[in-house]
C-alpha positions as CSV (number, residue, x, y, z in Angstrom):
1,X,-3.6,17.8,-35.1
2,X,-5.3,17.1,-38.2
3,X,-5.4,13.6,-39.8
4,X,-3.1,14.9,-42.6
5,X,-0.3,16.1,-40.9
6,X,-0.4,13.0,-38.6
7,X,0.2,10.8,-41.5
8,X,3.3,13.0,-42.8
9,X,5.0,11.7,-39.1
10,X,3.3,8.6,-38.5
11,X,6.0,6.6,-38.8
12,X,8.1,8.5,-36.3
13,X,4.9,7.9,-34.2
14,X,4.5,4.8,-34.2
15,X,7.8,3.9,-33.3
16,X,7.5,6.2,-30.1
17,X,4.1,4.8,-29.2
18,X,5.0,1.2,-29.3
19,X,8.4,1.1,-27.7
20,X,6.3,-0.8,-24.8
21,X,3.1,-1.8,-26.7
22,X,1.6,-5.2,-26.4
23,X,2.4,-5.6,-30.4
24,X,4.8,-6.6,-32.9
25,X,6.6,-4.0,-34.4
26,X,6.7,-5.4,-37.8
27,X,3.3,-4.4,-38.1
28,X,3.5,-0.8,-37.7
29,X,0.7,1.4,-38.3
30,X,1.0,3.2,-41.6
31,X,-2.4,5.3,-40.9
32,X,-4.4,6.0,-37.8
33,X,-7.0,3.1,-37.1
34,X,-10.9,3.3,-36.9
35,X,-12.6,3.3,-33.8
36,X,-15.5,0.7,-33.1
37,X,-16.4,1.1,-29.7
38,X,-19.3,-1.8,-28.7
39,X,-20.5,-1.5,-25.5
40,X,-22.8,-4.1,-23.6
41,X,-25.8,-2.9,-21.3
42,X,-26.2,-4.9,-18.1
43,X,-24.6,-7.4,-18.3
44,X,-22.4,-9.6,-15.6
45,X,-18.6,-10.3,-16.4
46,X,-19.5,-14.1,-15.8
47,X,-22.2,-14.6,-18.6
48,X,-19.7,-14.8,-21.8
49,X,-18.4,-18.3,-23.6
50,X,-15.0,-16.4,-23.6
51,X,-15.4,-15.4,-19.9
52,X,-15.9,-19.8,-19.1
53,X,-19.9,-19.3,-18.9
54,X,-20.7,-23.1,-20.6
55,X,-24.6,-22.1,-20.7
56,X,-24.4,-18.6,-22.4
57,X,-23.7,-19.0,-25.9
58,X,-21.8,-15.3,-27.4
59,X,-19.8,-17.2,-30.3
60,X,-19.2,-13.9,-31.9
61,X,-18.1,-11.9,-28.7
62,X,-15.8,-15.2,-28.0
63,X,-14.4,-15.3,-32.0
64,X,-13.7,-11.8,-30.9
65,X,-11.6,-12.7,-27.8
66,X,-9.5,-15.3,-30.1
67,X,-8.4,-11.8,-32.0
68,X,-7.9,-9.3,-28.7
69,X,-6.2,-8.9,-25.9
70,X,-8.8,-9.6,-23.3
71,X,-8.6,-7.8,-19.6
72,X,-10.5,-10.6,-17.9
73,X,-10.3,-8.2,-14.8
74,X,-11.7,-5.2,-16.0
75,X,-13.7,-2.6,-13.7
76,X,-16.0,0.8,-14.5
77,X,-16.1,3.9,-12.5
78,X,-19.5,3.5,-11.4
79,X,-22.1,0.1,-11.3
80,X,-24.9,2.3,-13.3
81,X,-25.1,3.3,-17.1
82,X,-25.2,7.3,-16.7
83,X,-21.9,7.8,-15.1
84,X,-20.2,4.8,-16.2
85,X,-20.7,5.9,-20.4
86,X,-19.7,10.0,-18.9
87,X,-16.4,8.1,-17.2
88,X,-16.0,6.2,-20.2
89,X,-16.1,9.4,-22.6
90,X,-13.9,11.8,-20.7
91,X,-11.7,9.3,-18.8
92,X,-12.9,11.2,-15.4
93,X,-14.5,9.9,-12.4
94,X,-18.1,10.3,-11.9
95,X,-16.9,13.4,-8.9
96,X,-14.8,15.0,-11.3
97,X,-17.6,15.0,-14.2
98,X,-20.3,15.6,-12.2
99,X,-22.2,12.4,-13.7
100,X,-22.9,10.3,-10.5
101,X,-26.5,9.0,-11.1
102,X,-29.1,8.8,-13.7
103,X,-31.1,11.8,-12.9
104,X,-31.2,15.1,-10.9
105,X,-34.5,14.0,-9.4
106,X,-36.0,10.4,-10.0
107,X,-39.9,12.0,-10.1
108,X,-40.1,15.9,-11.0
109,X,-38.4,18.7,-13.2
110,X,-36.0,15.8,-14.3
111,X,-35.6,17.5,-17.7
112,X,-35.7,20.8,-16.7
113,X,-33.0,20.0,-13.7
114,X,-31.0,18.2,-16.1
115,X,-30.2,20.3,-19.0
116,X,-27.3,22.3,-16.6
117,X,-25.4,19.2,-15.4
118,X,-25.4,18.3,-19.3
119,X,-24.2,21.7,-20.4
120,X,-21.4,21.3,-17.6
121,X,-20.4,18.1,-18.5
122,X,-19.7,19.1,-22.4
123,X,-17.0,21.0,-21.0
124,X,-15.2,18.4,-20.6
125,X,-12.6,16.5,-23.3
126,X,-14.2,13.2,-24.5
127,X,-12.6,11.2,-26.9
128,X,-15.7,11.1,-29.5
129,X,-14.9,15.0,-29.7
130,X,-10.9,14.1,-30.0
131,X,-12.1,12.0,-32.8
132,X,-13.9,14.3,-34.4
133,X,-12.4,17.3,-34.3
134,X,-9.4,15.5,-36.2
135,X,-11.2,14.9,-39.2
136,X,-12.9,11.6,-38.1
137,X,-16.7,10.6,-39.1
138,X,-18.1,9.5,-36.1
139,X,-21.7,7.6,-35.1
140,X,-23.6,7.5,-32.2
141,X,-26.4,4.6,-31.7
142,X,-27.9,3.0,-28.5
143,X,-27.2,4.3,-25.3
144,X,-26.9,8.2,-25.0
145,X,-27.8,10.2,-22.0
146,X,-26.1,13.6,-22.7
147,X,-28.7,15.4,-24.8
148,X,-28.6,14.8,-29.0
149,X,-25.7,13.1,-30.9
150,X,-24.3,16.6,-32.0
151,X,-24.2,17.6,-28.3
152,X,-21.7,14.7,-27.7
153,X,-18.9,16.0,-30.5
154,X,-20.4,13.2,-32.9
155,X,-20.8,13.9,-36.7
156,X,-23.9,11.1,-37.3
157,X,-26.0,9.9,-34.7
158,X,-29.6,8.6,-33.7
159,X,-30.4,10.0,-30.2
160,X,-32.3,13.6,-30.5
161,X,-32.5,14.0,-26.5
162,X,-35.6,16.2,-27.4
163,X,-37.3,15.8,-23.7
164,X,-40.9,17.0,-25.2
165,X,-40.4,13.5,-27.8
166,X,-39.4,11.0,-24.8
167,X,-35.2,12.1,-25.2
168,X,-33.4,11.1,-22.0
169,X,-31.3,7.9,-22.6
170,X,-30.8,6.6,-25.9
171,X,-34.6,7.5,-27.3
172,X,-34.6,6.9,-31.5
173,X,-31.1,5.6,-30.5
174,X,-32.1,2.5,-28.8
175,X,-33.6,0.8,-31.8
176,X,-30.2,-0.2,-32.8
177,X,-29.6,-4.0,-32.7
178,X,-33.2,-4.7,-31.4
179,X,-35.1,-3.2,-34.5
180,X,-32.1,-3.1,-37.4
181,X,-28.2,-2.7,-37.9
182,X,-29.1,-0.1,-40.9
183,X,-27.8,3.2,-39.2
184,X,-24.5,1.4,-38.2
185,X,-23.8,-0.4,-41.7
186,X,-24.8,2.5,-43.6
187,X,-22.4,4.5,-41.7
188,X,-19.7,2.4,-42.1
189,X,-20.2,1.8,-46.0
190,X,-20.5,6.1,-46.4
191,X,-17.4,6.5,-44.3
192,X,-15.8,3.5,-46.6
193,X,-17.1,5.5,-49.8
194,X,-15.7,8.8,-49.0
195,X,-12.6,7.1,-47.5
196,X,-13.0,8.7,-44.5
197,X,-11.8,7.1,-40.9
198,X,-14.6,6.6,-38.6
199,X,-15.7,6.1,-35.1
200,X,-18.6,4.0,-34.2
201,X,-20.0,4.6,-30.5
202,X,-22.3,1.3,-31.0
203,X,-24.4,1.1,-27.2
204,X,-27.8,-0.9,-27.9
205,X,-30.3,-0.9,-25.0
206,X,-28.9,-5.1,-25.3
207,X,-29.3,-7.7,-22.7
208,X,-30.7,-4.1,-20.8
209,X,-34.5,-4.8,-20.3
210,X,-37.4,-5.3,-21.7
211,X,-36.0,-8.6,-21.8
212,X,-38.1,-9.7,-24.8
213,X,-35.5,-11.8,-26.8
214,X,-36.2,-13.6,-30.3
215,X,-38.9,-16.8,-29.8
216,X,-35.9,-18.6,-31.9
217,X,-33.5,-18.1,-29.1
218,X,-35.3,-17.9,-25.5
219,X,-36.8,-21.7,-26.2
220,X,-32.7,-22.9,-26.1
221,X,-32.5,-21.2,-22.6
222,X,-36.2,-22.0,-21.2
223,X,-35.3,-25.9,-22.4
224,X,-32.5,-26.0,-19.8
225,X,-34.8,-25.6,-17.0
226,X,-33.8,-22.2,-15.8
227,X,-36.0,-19.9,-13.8
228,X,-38.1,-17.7,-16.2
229,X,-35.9,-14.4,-15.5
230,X,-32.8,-16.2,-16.2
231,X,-33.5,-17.8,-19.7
232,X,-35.0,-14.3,-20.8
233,X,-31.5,-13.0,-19.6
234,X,-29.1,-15.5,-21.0
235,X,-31.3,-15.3,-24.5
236,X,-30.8,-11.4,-24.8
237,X,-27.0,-12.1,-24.1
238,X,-27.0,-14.3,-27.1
239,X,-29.2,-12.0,-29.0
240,X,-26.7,-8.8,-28.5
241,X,-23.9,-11.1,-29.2
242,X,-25.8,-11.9,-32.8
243,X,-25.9,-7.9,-33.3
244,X,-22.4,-7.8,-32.9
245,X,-21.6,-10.6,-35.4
246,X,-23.3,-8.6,-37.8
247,X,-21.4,-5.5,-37.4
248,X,-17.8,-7.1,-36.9
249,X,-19.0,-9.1,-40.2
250,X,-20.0,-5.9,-42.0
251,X,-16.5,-4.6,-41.5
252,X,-14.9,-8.1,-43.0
253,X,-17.3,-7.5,-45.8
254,X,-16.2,-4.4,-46.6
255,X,-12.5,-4.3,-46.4
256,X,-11.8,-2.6,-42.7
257,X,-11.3,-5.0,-40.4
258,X,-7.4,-5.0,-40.8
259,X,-7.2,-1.2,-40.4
260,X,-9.7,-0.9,-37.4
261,X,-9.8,-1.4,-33.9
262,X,-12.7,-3.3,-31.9
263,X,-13.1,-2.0,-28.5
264,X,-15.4,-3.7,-26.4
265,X,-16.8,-3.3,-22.6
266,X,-19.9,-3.2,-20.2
267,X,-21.1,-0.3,-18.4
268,X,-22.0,-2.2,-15.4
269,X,-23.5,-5.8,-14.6
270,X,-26.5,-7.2,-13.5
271,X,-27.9,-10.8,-12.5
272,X,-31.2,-12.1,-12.3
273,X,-33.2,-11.6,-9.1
274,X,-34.0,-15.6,-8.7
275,X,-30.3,-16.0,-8.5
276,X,-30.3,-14.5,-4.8
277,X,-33.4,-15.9,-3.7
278,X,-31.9,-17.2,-0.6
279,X,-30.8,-13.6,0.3
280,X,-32.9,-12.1,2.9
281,X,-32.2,-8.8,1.7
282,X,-33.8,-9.8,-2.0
283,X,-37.1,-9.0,0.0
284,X,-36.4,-5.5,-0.2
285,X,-35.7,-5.4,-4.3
286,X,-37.1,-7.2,-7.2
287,X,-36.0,-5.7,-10.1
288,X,-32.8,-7.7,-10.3
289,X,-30.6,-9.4,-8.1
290,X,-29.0,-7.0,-5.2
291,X,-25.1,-6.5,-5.2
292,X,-25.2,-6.4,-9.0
293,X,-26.2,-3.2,-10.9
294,X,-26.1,-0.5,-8.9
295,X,-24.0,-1.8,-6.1
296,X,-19.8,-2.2,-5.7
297,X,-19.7,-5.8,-5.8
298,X,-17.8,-7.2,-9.0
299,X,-21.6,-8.3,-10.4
300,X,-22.2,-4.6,-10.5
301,X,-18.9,-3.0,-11.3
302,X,-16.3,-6.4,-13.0
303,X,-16.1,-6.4,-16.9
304,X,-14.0,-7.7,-19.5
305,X,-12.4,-5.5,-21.4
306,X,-11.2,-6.0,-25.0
307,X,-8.8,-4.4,-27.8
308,X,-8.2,-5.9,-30.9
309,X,-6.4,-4.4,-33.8
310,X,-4.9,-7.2,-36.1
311,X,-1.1,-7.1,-36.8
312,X,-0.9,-4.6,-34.0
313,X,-2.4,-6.2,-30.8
314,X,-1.4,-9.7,-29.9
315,X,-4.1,-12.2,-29.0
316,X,-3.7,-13.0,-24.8
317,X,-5.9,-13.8,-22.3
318,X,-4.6,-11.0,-19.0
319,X,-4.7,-10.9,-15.5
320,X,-3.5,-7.0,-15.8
321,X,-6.1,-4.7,-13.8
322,X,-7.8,-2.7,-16.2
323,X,-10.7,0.0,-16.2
324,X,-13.1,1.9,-18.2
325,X,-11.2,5.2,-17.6
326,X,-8.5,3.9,-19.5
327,X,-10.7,4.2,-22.6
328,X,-9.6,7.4,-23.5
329,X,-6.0,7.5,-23.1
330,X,-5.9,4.3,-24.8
331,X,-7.4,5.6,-27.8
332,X,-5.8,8.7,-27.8
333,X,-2.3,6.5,-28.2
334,X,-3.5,4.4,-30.5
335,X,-4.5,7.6,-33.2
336,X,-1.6,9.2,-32.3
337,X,-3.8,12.1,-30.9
338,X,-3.0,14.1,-27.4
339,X,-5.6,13.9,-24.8
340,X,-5.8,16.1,-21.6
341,X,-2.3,15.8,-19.4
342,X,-4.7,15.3,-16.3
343,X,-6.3,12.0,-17.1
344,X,-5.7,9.6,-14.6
345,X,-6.2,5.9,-16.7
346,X,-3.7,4.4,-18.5
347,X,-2.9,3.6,-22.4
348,X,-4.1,-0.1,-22.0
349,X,-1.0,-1.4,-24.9
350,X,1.3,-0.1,-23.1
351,X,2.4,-3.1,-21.3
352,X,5.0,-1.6,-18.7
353,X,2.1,0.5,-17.5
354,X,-0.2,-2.3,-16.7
355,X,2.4,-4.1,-15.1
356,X,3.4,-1.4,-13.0
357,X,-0.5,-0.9,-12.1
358,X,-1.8,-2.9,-9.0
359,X,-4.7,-0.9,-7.7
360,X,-8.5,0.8,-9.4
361,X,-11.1,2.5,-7.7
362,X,-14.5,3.4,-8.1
363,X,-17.5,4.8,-6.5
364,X,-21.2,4.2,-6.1
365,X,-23.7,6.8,-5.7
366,X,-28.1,6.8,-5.4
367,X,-28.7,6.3,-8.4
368,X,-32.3,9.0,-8.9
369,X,-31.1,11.8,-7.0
370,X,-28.1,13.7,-8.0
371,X,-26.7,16.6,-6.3
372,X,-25.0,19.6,-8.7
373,X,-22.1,21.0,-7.8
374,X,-21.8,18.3,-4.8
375,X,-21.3,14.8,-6.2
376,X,-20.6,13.3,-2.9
377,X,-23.5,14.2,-1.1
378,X,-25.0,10.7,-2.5
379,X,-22.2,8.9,-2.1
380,X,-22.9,4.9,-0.9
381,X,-19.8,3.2,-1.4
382,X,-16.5,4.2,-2.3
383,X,-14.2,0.9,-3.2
384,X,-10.7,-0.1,-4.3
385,X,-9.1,-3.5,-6.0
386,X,-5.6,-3.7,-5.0
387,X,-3.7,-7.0,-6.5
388,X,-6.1,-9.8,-5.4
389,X,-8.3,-7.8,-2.4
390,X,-10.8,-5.6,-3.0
391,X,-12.3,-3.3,0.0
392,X,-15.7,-1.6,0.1
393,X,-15.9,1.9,2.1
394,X,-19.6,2.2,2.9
395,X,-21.3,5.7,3.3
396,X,-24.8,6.7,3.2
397,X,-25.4,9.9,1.0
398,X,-28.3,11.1,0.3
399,X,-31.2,8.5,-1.1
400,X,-34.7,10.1,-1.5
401,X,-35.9,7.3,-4.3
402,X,-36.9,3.7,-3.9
403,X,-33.8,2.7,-5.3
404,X,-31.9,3.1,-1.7
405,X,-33.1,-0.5,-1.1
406,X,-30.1,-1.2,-3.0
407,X,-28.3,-0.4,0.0
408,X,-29.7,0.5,3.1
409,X,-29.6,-3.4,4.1
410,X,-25.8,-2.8,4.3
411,X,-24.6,-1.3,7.6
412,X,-20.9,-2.7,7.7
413,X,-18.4,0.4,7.4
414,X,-16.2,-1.7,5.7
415,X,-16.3,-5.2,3.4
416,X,-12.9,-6.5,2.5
417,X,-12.7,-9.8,0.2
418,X,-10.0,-12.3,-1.1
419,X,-10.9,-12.1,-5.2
420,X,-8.7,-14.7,-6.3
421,X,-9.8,-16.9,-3.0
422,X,-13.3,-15.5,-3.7
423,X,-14.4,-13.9,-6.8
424,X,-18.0,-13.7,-5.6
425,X,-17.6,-12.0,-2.7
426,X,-19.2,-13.9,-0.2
427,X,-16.6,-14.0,2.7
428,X,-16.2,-10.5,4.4
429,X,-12.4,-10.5,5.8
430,X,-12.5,-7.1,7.0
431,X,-12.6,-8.5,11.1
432,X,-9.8,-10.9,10.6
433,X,-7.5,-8.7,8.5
434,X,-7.5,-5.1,9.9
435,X,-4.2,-4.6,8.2
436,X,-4.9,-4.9,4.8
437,X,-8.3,-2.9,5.7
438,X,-6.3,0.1,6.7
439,X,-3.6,-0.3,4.4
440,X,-6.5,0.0,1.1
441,X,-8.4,2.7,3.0
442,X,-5.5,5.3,3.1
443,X,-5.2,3.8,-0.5
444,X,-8.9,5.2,-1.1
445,X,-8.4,8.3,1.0
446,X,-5.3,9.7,-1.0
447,X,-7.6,8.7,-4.1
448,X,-10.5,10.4,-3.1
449,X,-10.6,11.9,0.6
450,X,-14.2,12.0,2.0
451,X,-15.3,12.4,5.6
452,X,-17.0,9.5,6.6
């Protein structure tokens, strides 16, 4: 459907689309919205003013919260950047995309292996090609691993995926936000110009390592006598959440703030290794804290999640159980556009849904080694949430990397926690409640069977 003949119906649309929207009707769309899709890089669910963190300062990501409705108990489909953006874009899970790790092999061929599992994966629907192929500009900056921007179905972009000029995850891309807004602004003020709507896919390689934050803002943190990895951690928090005060202040400045909705999310968390010093199994990884990235704990897999759309979303704090493959349907509704029948997320306004939503899943996979064609060959954990408890299936795929010290400290089969009891998972229930532990493994099964 072009963006023309949407508008000749959109009031019809609208009325159909909102019957059960968190929004007030009054305020009915008179022309689809534009897109702005910010997405954080390792970063924990905990480490946002909006979120209660009293240390972290994000005043812009916070004024932002005051406008959206916030999913305080938001989840990806994988605790690792590569299959949680692919999830994101097609509104699949990392087995049904084929995206389960960050590289075919962590040490040889990568590029060479790789350019395949790309070429299957643009089979897929995405809703940056949705986007675009209805008449939509669309701009890709920051985080990218799928080959150049026009590979992804976007119309301007920064990432050139060229392996022979350092193109794997982001390359030219990943200056956004650390060197410059320019590509993003620019965008939107050519978009404005040509009166054009526009999606902006806006992923900077922000609090992600090198954690080399601003002089101006590490000092604040370092003063509050934090260990060294934490104050460079909380500072590039606060330093993303300036990048995004200037793009959310670029569309005030230029008129589309009204007409445009913010999208915001993580792609998985992470936590500083000094905070799990008194973990034994800390001896085995050093990089960041274990059971954050790159594990199914909530510090590797929790996010908020936020829409805003003024005069169509009301402001509200949820407890409703949302996730990142909800993305795309979500969006979808809110153009008035028709994704694939198959998806299995949500629209996340449509409030009956939510409410009739009590359980997400997820997976974790090794994280260096994918296998083609058999995504759960490195398969380490697959997990559900269901209401307040959350279970953890353990298997042990395939690992040929260094990055199996992630895992192979954890021999339980199963973990099962209390998350309103315990939202940092530190008290394994699984031997005192083998009910529940039953009840959410046939969950997972009928999700996603797999022999253990």
């Amino acid at each position: 459907m072009t963006i023309s003949a949407y508008l000749k119906f959109t009031s019809l649309l609208t009325i159909a689309f909102f019957f059960h929207a968190n929004i007030d009707n009054s305020f009915a769309a008179e022309q689809p919205p534009n897109i702005v899709f910010i997405l954080s890089d390792d970063q924990a669910w905990t480490d946002y003013g909006f979120m209660g963190n009293a240390e972290v300062k994000t005043p812009h990501l916070d004024r932002l919260s005051e406008q959206s409705l916030v999913f305080e108990r938001g989840y990806v489909a994988a605790p690792l950047c590569r299959p949680s953006l692919a999830s994101m874009l097609t509104g699949l899970y990392p087995f049904q995309h084929g995206i389960t790790g960050n590289d075919v092999d962590g040490k040889n061929k990568r590029a060479e292996l790789d350019r395949p599992v790309r070429q299957a994966f643009h089979q897929f629907p995405s809703f940056v090609k949705l986007l675009s192929e209805n008449g939509y500009l669309a701009h890709q900056s920051g985080k990218w691993w799928e080959g150049a921007w026009e590979d992804g179905g976007f119309t301007h972009g920064m990432t050139h995926g060229d392996p022979k000029r350092g193109g794997r995850h982001g390359d030219e891309g990943l200056k956004i936000g650390r060197t410059s807004m320019e590509p993003v602004t620019d965008f939107i003020d050519m978009a404005t110009a040509q009166k054009k709507l526009f999606l902006i896919w806006y992923a900077p390689f922000l609090p992600h390592t090198p954690h080399n934050p601003p002089r101006r803002i590490l000092e604040k943190y370092m003063q509050a006598g934090h260990e060294p990895d934490v104050s460079k951690y909380y500072a590039m928090c606060e330093w993303f959440d300036e990048t995004c005060g200037e793009l959310l202040n670029h569309l005030e400045e230029t008129g589309q703030t009204q007409n445009t909705i913010v999208i915001y999310i993580c792609d998985n968390g992470w936590a500083a290794a000094s905070t799990n010093a008194n973990d034994p199994n800390q001896k085995l990884w050093s990089q960041y804290a274990q059971r954050s990235k790159g594990s199914p704990y909530d510090l590797g897999v929790r996010t908020p999640i936020m829409i805003s759309w003024p005069g169509h979303v009301k402001p509200a704090h949820v407890q409703d159980l949302a996730h990142a493959i909800d993305i795309f349907p979500t969006i979808a509704a809110a153009t008035g556009l028709n994704p694939p029948p198959s998806l299995p997320g949500i629209n996340l306004l449509d409030e009956k849904r939510r409410s009739d939503r009590n359980t997400v899943f997820g997976v974790c996979n090794s994280v260096h080694n994918m296998s083609p064609g058999h995504p759960d060959e490195t398969l380490q954990y697959l997990w559900c949430v269901h209401e307040d408890w959350k279970l953890l299936v353990r298997f042990e795929g395939k690992d040929t990397t260094q990055y199996r010290n992630l895992h192979i400290w954890d021999q339980s089969p199963v973990r099962l926690y209390n998350l309103k009891d315990d939202p940092h998972e530190e008290n394994d229930l699984s031997s005192s409640h083998p009910e529940i532990v039953q009840q959410l493994k046939s969950k997972i099964h009928n999700w996603h069977p797999v022999e253990e």
